[in-house]
C-alpha positions as CSV (number, residue, x, y, z in Angstrom):
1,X,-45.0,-54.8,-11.6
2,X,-48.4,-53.4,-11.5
3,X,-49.1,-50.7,-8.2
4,X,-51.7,-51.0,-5.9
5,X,-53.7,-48.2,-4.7
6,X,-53.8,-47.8,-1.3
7,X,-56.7,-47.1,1.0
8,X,-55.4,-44.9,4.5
9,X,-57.2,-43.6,7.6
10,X,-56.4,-41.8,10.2
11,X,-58.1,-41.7,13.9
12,X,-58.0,-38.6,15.6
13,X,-58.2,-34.7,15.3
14,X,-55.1,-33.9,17.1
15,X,-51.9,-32.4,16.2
16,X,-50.3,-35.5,14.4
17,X,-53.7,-36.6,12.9
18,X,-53.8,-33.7,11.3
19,X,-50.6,-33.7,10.1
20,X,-50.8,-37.3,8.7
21,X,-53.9,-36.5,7.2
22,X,-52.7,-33.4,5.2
23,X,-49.5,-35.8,3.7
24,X,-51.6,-39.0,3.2
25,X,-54.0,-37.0,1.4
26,X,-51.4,-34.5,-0.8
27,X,-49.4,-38.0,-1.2
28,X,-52.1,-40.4,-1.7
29,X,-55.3,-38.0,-3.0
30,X,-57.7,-39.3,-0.6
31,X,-57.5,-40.0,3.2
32,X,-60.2,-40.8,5.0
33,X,-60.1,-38.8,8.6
34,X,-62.3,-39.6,11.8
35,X,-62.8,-37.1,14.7
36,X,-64.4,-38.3,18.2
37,X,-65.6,-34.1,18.6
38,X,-68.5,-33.6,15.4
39,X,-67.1,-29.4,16.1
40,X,-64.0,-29.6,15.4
41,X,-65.1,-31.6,12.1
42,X,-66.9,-28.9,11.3
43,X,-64.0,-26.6,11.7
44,X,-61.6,-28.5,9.3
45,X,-64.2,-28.2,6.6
């Protein structure tokens, strides 16, 4: 049986985005990640 890669975002800068953004993307290698505030963004980068 042949895996799939998968494709996950996650909405929000809070607390639990965050923290489902730093396992999809250790777990995964990519996660795409929107935040509503363009600052806080720029913070995480």
């Amino acid at each position: 049986m042949e895996l799939k890669p998968h494709s996950v975002a996650v909405i929000g800068g809070g607390s639990f985005g965050t923290a489902l953004t730093k396992i999809f993307s250790d777990t995964l290698g990519h996660c795409a990640w929107w935040m509503h505030n363009s600052e806080s963004a720029m913070h995480v980068m």
